[in-house]
KOLVEXMAR-344721 format. One record per residue: y, x, z of N, C-alpha, C in turn; residue in one letter. Coordinates in steps of 0.001 Angstrom, whole numbers, plus 500000, padded with zeros to 6 digits. Example, Ala and Ser with C-alpha at 12.3 -4.5 7.8 and 13.67 -1.06 7.14 Angstrom:
REM KOLVEXMAR-344721
494310513190507800495500512300507800496700513200507800A497750512850507080498940513670507140500030512900507870S
REM end
This chain:
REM KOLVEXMAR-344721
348940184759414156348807183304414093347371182910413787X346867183312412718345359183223412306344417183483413490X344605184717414210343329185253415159343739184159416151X344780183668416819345129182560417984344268181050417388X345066181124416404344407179522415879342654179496415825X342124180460415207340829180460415561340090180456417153X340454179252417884339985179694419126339219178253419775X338712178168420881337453177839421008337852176180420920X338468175514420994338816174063420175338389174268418808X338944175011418267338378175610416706337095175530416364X336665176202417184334751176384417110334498175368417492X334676174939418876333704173502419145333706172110418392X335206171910418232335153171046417633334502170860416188X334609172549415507333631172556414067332447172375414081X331732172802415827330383172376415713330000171220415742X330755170507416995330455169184417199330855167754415654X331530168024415317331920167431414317330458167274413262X329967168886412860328986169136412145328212168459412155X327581168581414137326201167546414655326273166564414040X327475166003414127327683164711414164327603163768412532X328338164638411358328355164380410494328047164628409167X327619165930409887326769166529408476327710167433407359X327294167479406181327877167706404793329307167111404867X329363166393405492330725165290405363331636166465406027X331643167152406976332981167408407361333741168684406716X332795169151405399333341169689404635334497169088404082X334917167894403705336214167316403041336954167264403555X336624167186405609337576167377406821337759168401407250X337405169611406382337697170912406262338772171613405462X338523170683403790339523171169402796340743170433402871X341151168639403420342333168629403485342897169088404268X342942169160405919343233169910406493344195171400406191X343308172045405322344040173176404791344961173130403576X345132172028402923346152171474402068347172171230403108X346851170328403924348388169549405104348993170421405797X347903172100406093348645172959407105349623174203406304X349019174338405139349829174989403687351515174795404087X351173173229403352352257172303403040353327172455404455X352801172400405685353581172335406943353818173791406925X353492174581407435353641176370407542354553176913406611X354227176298405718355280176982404085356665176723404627X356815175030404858358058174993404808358942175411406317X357682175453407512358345175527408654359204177337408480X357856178454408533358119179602408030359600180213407582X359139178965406371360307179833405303361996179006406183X361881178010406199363200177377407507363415178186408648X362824178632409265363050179236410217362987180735410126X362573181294409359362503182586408703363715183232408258X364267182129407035365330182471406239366970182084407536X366900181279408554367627180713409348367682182086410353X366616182754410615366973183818411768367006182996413241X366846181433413496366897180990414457365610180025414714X365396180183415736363362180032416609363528178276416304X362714177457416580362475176014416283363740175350417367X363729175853418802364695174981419208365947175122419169X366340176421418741367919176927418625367715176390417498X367296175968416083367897174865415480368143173558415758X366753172903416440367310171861416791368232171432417543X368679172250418494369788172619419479371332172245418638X371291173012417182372067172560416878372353171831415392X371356170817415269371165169519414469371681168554415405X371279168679416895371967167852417864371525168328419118X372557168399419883372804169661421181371628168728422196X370399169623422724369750169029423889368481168688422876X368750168784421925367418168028421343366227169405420802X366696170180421021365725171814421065364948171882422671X365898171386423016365375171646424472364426170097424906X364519169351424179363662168237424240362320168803423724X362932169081422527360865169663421634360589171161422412X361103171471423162360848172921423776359660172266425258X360520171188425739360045170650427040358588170521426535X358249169384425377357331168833424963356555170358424088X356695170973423680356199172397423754355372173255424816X356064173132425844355642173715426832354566172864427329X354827171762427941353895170979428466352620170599427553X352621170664426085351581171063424995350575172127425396X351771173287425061350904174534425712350158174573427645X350660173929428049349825174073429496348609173096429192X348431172278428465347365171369428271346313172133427330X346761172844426528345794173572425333345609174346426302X346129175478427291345661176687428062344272175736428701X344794175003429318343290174078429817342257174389429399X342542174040428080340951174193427535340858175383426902X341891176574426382341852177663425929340556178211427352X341098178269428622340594178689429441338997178343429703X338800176861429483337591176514429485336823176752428469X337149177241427249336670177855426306335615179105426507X337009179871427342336649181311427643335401181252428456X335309179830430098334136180156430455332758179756429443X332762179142428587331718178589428105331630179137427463X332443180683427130332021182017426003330845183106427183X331237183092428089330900183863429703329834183162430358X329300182025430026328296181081430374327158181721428846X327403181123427958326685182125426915326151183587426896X327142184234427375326893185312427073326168186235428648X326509185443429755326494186141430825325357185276431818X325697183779431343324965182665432209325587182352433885X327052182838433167328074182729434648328864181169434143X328688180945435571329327179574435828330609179452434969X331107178079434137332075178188433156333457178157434235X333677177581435374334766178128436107335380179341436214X334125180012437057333885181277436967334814182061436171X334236181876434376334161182195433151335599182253432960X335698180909433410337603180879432526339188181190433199X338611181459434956338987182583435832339118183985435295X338079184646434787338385186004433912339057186042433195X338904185044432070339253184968431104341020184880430718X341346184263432431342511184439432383343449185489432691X342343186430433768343064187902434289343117188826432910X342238188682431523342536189589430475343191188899429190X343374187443429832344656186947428375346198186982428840X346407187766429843347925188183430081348550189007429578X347770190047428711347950191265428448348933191282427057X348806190540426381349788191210425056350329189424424380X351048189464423713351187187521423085351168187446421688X351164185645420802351319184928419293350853183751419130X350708182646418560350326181037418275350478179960417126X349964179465416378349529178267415447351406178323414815X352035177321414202352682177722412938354176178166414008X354061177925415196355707177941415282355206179471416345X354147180002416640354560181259416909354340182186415801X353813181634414530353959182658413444355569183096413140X356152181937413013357332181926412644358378182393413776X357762182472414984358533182552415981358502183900415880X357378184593415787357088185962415746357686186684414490X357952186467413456358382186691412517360226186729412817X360840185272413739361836186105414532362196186994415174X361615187378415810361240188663416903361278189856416033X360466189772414922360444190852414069361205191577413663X362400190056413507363813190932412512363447190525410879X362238189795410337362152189359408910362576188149409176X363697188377408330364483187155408598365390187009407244X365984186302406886367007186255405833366552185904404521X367032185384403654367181185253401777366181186409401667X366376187534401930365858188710401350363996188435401727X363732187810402715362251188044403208361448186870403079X362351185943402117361765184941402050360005185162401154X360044186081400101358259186201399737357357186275400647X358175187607401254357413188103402821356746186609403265X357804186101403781357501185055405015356495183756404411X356888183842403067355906182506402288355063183208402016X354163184201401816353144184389401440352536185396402842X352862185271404052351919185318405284351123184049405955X352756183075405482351919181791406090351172181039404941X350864181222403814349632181030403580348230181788403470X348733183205403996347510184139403702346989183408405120X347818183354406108346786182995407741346385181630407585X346476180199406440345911179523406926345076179412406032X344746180237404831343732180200404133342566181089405145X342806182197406080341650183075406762341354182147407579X341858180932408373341381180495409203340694179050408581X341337178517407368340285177936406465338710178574406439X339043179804406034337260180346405568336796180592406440X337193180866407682336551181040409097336016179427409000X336539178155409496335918177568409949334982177016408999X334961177231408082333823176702406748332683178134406887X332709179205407495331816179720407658331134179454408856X332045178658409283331451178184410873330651177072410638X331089176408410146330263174765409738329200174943408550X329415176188407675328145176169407279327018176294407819X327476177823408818326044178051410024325731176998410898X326713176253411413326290175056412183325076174082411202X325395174175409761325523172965409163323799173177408621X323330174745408573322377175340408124320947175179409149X321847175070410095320734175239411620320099173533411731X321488172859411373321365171043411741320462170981410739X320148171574409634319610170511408107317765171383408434X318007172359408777316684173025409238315891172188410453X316082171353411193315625170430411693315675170374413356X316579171592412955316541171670415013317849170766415211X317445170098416332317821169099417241319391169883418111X320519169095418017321515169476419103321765168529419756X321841168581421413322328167710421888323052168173423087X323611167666424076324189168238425409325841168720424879X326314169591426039327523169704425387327944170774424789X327078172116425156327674173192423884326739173223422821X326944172394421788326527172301420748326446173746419892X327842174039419672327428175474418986326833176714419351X327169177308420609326083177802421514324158177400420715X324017176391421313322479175883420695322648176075419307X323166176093418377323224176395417027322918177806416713X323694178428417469323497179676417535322200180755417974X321913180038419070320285180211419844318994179827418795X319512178383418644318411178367417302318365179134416501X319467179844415990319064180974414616319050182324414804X319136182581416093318546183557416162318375184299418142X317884183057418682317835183434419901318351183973420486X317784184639421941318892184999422870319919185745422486X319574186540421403320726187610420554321652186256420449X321785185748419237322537184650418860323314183981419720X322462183534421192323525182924422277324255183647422758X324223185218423039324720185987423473325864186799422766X325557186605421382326971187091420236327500185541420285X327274184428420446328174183372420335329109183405422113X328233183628422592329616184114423868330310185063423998X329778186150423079331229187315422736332538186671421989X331724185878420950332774185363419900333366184497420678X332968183623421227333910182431421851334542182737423011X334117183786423691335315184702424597336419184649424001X336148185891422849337034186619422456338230185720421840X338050184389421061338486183475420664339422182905421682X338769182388422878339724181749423819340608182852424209X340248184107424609341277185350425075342624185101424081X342389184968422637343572184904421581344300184119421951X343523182891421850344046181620421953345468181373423600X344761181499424077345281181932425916346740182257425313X346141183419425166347801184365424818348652183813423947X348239183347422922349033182339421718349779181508421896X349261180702423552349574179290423567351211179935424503X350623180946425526351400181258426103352399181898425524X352432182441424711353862183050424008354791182174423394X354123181078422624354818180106421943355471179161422693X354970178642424220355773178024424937356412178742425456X356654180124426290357444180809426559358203181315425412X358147181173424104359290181470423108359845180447423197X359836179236423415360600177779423430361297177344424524X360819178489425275361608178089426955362791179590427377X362776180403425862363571181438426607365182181639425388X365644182340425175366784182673423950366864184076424128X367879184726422780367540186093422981368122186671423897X368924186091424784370121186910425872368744186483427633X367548186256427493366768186254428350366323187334429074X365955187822430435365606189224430548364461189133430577X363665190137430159362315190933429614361519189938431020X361904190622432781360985190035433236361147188361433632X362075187693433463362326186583433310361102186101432194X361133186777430858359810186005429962358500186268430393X358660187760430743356950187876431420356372186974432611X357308187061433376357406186011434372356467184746434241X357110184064432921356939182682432452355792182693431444X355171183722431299354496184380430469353092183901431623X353071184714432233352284184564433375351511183340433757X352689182615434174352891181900434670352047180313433966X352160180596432470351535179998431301350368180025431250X350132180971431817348693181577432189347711181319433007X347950181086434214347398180765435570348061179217436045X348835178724435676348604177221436254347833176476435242X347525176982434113346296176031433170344633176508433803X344687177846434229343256178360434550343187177649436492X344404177531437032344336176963438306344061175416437858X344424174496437329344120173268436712342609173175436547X342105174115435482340701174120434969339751174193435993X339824175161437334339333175496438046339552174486439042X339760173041439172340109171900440321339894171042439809X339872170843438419339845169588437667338398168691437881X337783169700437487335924169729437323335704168774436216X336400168945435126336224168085433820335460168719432823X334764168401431879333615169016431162334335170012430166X334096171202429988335025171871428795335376171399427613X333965170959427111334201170369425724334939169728425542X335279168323426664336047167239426323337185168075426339X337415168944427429338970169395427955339490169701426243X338762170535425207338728171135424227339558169812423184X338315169164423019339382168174421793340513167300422730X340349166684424201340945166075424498342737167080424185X342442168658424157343746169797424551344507169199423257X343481169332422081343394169630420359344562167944420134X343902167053420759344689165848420355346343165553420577X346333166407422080347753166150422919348413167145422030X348234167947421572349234169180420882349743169071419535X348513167780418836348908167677417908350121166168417753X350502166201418781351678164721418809353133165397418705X352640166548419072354466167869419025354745168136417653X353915168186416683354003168479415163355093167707414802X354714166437414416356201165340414219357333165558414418X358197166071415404359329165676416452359956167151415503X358857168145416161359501169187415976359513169714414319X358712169212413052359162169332411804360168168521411319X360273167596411996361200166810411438362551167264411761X362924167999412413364343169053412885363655170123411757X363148170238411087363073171194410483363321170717408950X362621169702408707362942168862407517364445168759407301X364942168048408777366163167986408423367094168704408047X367079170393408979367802171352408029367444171587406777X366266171327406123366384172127404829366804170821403649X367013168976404354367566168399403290369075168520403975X369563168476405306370690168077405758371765169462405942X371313170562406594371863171309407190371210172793406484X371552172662405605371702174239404334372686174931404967X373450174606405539374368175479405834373901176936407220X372320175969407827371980177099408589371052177732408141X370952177590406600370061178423406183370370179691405514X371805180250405536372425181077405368373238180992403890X373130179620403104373513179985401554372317179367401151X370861179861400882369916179761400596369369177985400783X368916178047399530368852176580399049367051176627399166X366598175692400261365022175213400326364723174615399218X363787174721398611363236174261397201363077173079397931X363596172243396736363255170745396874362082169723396609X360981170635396001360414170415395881358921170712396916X359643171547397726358552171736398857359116171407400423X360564170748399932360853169653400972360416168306400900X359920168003399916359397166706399424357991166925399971X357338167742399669355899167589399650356114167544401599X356873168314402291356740168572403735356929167185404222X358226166261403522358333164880403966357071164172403685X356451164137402737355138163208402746353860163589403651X354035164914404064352909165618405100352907165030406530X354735165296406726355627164865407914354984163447408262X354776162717407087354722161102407406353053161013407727X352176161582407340350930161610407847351083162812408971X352092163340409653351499163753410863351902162524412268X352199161283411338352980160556412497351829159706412347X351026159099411318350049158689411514348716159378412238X348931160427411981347522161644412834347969161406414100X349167161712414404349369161728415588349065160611416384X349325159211415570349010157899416149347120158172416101X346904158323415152345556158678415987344855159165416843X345523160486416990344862161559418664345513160744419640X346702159772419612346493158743420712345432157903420945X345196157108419989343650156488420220342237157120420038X342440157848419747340984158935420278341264159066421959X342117159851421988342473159981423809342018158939424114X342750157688424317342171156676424754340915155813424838X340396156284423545338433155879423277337984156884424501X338210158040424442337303158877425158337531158742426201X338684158622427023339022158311428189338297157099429084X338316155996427603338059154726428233337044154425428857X
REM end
């Protein structure tokens, strides 16, 4: 979950943010990692201790409605591959000085290879595993905060170096901001390890996005090549998109970051609801009530966030 989530939306947006604001987006660093705690803890341990993936519960909180947040899942994930992919070329443009099309064409023939993704393929993966039950509940609460504290200190090591290069007096402008951050501190070396890293980042990412919508679109009585299939498939109509679109990466990047984050809502709130309504699919096992509370007040600012990456979309668009 950690190595996926760190991926090139991750970076760019930490750089660009930086340019933009300085010292300040340190505080848009630390809540962040309070709100994703608070969400992960409780999704995790719900779906962990349940033995059943995000939409086979909601499936049955109310029949069709798993397959509603699965739809809106999927179509999430083909929008993040977008820019996962355009990531990758603008890691391959860095590092190679190959066209970012190009770039995110490769990038897609070596992110087919293995899958994982942000809180519902942690947890999804953690189904798969077999840690599941009353018994694994430490297990499962103390992974999902070890991965969003590593990807906390990742991006605060990211925005410091961004933040170190900006206050030193060099100038960013154009659109790969962090790239030039990177060049500034230490030249062509620097541009050239920032396109390894931001490869390697989108490669995660790719695969992340794709497993988690293909975990939402399959059940366990699915056959092997039926998921690879769709696996694939997750794969190459976001890098065929990227490659026709001719839209700038960066934007593709936060514009991906905004649309994905409107699925959070719908789909915690089937999760909320089993752990105040429906204990009974949690095997016996009683969700602390006190970290169903804190998830409901998180829940209610992801409906306001979310009302926001609508009007961002729409500023930038406009």
């Amino acid at each position: 979950m950690a190595t996926s989530a760190i991926g090139p939306g991750f970076i760019t947006q930490t750089a660009n943010f930086t340019v933009q604001l300085g010292a300040a987006v340190a505080f848009a660093i630390v809540i962040p990692i309070v709100v994703d705690i608070a969400v992960q803890l409780n999704a995790w341990r719900i779906i962990g201790v349940s033995g059943l993936k995000a939409h086979e519960l909601g499936n049955r909180v109310l029949p069709g409605l798993g397959w509603f947040i699965a739809a809106l899942v999927a179509t999430g994930g083909l929008v993040l591959n977008i820019g996962n992919t355009a990531g990758g070329g603008l890691g391959l443009d860095a590092l190679l000085a190959l066209d970012p099309t190009w770039g995110g064409i490769i990038t897609t023939l070596v992110g087919g290879t293995v899958g994982g993704y942000i809180t519902y393929a942690g947890a999804h993966r953690i189904v798969d595993a077999g840690i599941t039950g009353v018994e694994s509940v430490k297990q499962i609460s103390r992974s999902s905060v070890m991965s969003i504290v590593l990807t906390g200190v990742m991006r605060f090591l990211l925005f410091l170096a961004i933040l170190g290069v900006v206050a030193g007096g060099a100038r960013r402008t154009g659109e790969n901001l962090a790239a030039q951050a990177f060049r500034s501190a230490a030249g062509e070396v620097g541009l050239r390890l920032f396109g390894v890293i931001l490869w390697a980042a989108s490669i995660s990412s790719v695969i992340g996005s794709a497993y988690t919508s293909v975990s939402f679109l399959t059940t366990s009585w699915t056959k092997p090549r039926t998921r690879n299939l769709r696996t694939v498939a997750f794969i190459l109509v976001p890098a065929t998109v990227f490659a026709l679109l001719g839209q700038a990466p960066s934007t593709l990047l936060v514009v991906a970051g905004a649309v994905n984050g409107l699925i959070l809502p719908l789909g915690f709130a089937v999760l909320l609801w089993v752990a105040w309504r429906r204990r009974d699919l949690l095997g016996g096992c009683e969700h602390p009530t006190w970290l169903a509370l804190i998830g409901t007040v998180v829940w209610l600012l992801t409906i306001f966030l979310g009302y926001q990456s609508l009007s961002g979309i729409a500023a930038l668009w406009a």
